[in-house]
C-alpha positions in Angstrom: 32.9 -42.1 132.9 36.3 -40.4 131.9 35.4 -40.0 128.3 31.5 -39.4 128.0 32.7 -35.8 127.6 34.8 -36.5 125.1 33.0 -38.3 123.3 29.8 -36.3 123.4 31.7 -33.2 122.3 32.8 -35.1 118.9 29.3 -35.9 118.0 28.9 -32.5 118.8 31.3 -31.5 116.5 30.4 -34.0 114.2 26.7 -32.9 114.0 28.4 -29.0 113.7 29.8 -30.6 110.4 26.8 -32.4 109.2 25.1 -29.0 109.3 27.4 -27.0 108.6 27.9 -29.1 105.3 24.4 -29.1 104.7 23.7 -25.5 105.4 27.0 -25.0 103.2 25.8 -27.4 99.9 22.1 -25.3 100.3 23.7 -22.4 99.9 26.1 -23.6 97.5 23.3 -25.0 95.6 20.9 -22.4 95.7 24.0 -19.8 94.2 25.1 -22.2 91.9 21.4 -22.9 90.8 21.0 -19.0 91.4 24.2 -18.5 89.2 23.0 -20.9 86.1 18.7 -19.6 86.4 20.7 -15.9 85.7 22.7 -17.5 82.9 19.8 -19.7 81.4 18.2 -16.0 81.5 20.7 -14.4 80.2 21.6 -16.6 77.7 17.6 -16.5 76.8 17.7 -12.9 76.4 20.8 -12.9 74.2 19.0 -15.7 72.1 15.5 -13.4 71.8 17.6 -10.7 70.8 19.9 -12.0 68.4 16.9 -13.9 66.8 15.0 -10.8 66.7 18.2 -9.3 65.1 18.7 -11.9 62.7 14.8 -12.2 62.2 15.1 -8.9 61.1 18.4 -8.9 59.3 16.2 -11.6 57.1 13.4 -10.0 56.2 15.1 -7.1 55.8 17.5 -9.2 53.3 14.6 -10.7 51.9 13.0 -7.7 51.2 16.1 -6.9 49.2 16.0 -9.9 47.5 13.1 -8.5 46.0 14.4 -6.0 44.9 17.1 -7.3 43.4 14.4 -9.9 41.4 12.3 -6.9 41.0 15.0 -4.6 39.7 16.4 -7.8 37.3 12.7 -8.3 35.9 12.8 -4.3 34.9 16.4 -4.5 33.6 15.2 -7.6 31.8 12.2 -5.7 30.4 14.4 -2.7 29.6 16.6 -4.6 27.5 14.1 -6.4 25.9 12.9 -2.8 24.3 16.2 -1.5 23.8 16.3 -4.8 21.7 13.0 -4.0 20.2 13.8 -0.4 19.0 17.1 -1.3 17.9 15.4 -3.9 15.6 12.9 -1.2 14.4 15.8 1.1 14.2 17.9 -1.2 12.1 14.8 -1.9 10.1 14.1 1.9 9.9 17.9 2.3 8.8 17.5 0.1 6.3 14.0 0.9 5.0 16.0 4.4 4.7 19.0 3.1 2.7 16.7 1.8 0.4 14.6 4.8 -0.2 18.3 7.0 -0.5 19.3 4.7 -3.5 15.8 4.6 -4.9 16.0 8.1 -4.9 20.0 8.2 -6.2 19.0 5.9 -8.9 15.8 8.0 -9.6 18.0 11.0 -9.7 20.4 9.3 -11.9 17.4 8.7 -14.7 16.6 12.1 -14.4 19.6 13.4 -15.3 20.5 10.9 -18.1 16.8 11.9 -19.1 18.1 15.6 -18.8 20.6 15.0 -20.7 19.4 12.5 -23.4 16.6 15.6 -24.0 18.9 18.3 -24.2 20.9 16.4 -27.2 17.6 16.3 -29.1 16.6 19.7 -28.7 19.9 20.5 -29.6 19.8 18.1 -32.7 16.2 19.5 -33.4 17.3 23.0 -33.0 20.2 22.3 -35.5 17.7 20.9 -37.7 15.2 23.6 -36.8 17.9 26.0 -38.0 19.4 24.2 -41.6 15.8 24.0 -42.3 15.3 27.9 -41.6 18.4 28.4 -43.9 17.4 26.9 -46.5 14.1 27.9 -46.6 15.5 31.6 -46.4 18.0 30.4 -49.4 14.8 29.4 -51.3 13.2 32.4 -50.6 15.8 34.4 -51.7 16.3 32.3 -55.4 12.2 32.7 -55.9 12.0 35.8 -57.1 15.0 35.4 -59.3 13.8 31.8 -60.6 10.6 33.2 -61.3 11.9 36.2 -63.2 14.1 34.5 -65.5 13.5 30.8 -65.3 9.6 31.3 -65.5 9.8 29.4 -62.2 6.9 29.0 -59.5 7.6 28.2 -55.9 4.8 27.7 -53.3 4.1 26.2 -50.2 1.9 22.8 -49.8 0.9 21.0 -47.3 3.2 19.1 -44.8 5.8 21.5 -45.3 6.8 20.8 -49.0 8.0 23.3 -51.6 6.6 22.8 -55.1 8.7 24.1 -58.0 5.9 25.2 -61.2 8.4 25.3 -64.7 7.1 27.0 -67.6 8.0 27.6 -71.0 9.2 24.4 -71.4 7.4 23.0 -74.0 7.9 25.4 -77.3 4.6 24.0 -78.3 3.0 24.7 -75.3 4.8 27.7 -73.2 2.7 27.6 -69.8 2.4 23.9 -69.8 3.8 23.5 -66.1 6.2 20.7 -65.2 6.7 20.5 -61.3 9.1 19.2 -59.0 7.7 18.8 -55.2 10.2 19.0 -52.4 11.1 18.2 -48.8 13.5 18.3 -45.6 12.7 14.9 -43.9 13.6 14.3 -40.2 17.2 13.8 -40.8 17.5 17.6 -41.9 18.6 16.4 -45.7 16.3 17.6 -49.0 13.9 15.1 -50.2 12.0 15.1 -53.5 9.0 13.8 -52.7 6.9 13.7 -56.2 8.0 15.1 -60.1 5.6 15.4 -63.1 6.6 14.2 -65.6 8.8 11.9 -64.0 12.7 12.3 -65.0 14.9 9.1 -64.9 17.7 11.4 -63.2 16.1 12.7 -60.0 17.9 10.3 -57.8 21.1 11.6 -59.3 19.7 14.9 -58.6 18.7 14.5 -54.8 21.5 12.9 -54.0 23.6 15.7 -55.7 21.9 18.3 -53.8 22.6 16.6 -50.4 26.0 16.3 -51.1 26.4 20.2 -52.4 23.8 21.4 -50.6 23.7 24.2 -54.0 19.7 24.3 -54.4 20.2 26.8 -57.6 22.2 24.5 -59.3 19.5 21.7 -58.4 16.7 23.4 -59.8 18.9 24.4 -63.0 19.6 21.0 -63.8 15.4 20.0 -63.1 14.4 22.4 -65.4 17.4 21.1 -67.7 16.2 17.3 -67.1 12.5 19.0 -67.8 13.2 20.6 -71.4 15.8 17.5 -72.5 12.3 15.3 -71.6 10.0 18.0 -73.5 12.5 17.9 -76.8 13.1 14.1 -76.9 8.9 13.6 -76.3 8.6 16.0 -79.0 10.8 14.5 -81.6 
């Protein structure tokens, strides 16, 4: 009977255990599942967050990849037309080039024209001019001739000089015998017809071109003209 008090106050205590471990793994539990429900919610916020964040961060980097395609496409475009007008350039350039030598080598013909022009005026004026001189010398000898030669000199057409010779022929004193002369395009005298015809005119002309003496060349016609009269009248 001793130990019924004993004993009863260790299943006391014992039963004080069992609770007090109970009551102490409910509350543990509930703190502990307390402690990981904040966690699991915090952890879920930090999630949201940060996937909002990085949501964003996308979109906001593929919005600037957009750009970046967008802003290649126009650099891409750009160049293509800077390529474009440098072609046209180029071919502009050389469309130029072409029309600068065209007009060098148009400039070129002109002058040689200039210049090939000017050398035949000035050969035609030189001719202009030893064909003024000797007309002027001709002039001069006409009245002369004509005063003691019985000599005739008068213009026909084309610019010739015709040379009239009279008293010639004893037998017939104004029987004319003529001598029709030129300057050709070479400046030099040219007889271009005689009546009658003397077998010495060549000699004559050629005479005269090399003397350039036109009194001495009409002496030695009307010479040539009264040796032909005698010998036709013998």
């Amino acid at each position: 009977m001793g130990n019924a008090p004993a004993e009863d106050e260790v299943a006391l205590f014992e039963r004080d255990m069992k609770e007090f471990w109970i009551q102490f793994k409910i509350s543990y539990g509930t703190e502990q599942n307390n402690q990981t429900s904040a966690l699991r919610d915090l952890c879920k916020e930090t999630l949201e967050a940060l996937s909002e964040k990085w949501s964003k961060k996308l979109k906001e980097e593929d919005v600037m990849i957009d750009k970046i395609h967008e802003y290649n496409n126009e650099i891409l475009q750009q160049s293509k037309y800077i390529a474009e007008k440098e072609e046209q350039l180029t071919e502009i350039q050389s469309r130029l080039n072409q029309e600068q030598e065209q007009q060098k080598n148009l400039t070129d013909s002109i002058q040689e024209l200039k210049k090939e022009l000017m050398k035949k005026m000035e050969i035609k004026s030189s001719k202009n001019k030893a064909a003024k001189e000797k007309v002027e010398q001709v002039s001069k000898i006409k009245a002369l001739f004509k005063e003691h030669l019985a000599l005739e000199m008068r213009r026909i057409p084309d610019e010739q000089l015709q040379f009239i010779f009279r008293h010639i022929d004893h037998k017939d004193p104004d029987k004319p015998y003529m001598c029709t002369l030129s300057i050709n395009e070479q400046g030099d005298y040219e007889v271009t017809s005689c009546t009658p015809p003397l077998d010495c005119i060549a000699e004559l002309q050629l005479k005269l071109r090399e003397t350039n003496n036109f009194s001495a060349f009409v002496a030695n016609i009307r010479k040539a003209f009264t040796a032909l009269s005698y010998k036709q009248s013998a």
